[in-house]
SETI-358766 format. One record per residue (C-alpha): z, x negated, y negated. Coordinates in pm, 1 decimal, padded with zeros to 6 digits. Each point is the difference from the previous one (the first is absolute). Layout:
<sites>
SITE        pz        px        py
SITE         Z         X         Y
...
</sites>
This chain:
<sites>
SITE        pz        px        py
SITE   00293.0  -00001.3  -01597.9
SITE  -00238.2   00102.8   00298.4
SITE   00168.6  -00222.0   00177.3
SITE   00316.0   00000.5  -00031.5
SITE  -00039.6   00413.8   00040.9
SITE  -00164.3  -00063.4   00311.0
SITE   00249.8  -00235.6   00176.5
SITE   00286.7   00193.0  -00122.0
SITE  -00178.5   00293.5   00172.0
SITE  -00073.0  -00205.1   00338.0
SITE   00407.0  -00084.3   00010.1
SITE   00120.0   00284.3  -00090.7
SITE  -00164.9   00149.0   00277.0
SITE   00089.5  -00247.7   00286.1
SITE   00353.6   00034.7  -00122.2
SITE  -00036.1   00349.0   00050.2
SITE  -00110.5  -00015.8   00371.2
SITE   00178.7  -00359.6   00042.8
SITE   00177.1   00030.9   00369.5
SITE   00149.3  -00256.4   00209.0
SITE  -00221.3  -00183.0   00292.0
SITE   00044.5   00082.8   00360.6
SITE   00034.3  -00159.5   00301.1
SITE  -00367.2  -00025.6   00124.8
SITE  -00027.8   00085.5   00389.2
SITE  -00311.9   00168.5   00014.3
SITE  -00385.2  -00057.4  -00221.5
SITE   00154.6   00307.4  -00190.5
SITE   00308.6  -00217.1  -00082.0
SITE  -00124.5  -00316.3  -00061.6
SITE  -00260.8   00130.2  -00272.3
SITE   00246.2   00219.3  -00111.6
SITE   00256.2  -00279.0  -00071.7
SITE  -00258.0  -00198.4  -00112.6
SITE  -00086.9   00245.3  -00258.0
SITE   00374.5   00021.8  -00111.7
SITE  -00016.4  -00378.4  -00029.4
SITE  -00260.8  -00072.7  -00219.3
SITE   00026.1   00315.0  -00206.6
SITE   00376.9  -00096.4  -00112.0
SITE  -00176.8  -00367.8  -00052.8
SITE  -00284.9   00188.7  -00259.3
SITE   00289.8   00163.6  -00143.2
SITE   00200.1  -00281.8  -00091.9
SITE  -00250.2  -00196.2  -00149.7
SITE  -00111.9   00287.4  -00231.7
SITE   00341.3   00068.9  -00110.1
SITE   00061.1  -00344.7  -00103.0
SITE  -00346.2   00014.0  -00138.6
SITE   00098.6   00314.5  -00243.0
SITE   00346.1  -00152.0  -00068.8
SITE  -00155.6  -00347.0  -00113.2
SITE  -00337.7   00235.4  -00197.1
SITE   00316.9   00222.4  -00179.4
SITE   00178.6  -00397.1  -00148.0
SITE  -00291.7  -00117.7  -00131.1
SITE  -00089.3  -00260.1   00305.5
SITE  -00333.0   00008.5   00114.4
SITE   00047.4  -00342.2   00241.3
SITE  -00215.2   00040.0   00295.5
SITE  -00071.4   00362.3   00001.7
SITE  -00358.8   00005.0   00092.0
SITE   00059.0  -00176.2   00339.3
SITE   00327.2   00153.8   00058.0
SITE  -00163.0   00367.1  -00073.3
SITE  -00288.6  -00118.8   00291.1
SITE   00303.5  -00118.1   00251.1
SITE   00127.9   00345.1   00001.5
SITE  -00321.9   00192.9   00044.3
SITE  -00109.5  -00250.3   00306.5
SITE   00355.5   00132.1   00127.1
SITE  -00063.0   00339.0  -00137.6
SITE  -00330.6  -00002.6   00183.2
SITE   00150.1  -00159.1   00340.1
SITE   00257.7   00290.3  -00005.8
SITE  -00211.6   00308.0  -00037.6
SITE  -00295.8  -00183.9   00252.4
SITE   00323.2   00007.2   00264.3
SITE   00072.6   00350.0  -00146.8
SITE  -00284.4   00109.4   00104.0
SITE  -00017.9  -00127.5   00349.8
SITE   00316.8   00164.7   00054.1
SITE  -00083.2   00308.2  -00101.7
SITE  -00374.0  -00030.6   00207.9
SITE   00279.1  -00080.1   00342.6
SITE   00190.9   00329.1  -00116.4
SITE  -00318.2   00190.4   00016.0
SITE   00084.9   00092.9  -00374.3
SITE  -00324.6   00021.0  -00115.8
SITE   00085.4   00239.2  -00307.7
SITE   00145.6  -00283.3  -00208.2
SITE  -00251.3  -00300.9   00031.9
SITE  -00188.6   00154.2  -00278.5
SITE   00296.9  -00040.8  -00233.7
SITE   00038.0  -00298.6   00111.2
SITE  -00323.5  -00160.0  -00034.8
SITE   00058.9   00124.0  -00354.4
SITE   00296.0  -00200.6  -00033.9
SITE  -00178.8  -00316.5   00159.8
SITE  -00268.0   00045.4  -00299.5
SITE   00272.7  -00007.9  -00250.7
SITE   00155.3  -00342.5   00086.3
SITE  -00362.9  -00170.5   00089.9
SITE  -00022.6   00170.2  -00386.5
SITE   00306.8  -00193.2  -00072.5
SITE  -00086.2  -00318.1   00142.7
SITE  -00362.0  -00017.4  -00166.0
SITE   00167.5   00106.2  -00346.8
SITE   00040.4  -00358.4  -00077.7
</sites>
């Protein structure tokens, strides 16, 4: 139940801040877009994870659960470095939070 709490928790939120990618021209960009890339990736493969949890199916969940944190953990790591090119130093710390909970994720199983 943990579990299923806890990814339904992870998707809701990238739905929440899910945008479209950009057009990398700069380091900003490219991380950015990057970010945008991989997080929709993480998101996808949770939701289908949740879907398949709610009918009963528990096929391949484990490894499925780690693909999405490795992308989980790719996006926020470019996250990050986008921010650190900004100079927006205020919301690493969140972030670094955030990188915790999917390494969290990916060690669950």
């Amino acid at each position: 139940m943990k579990r299923l709490l806890l990814l339904s928790l992870i998707v809701s939120i990238f739905l929440f801040f899910s945008l479209k990618p950009v057009k990398a021209e700069t380091d900003f960009e490219m991380y950015l877009s990057d970010f945008y890339q991989k997080q929709d990736r993480a998101s996808k493969i949770l939701k289908a994870i949740e879907i398949d949890l709610k009918d009963g199916s528990r096929d391949n969940v484990c490894l499925r659960q780690k693909e999405a944190a490795r992308f989980g953990i790719e996006a926020t790591e470019s996250l990050i470095k986008a921010f650190e090119i900004n100079g927006s130093r205020s919301e690493i710390d969140n972030l670094q939070a955030g990188l915790s909970k999917w390494k969290e994720l990916r060690d669950y199983c």
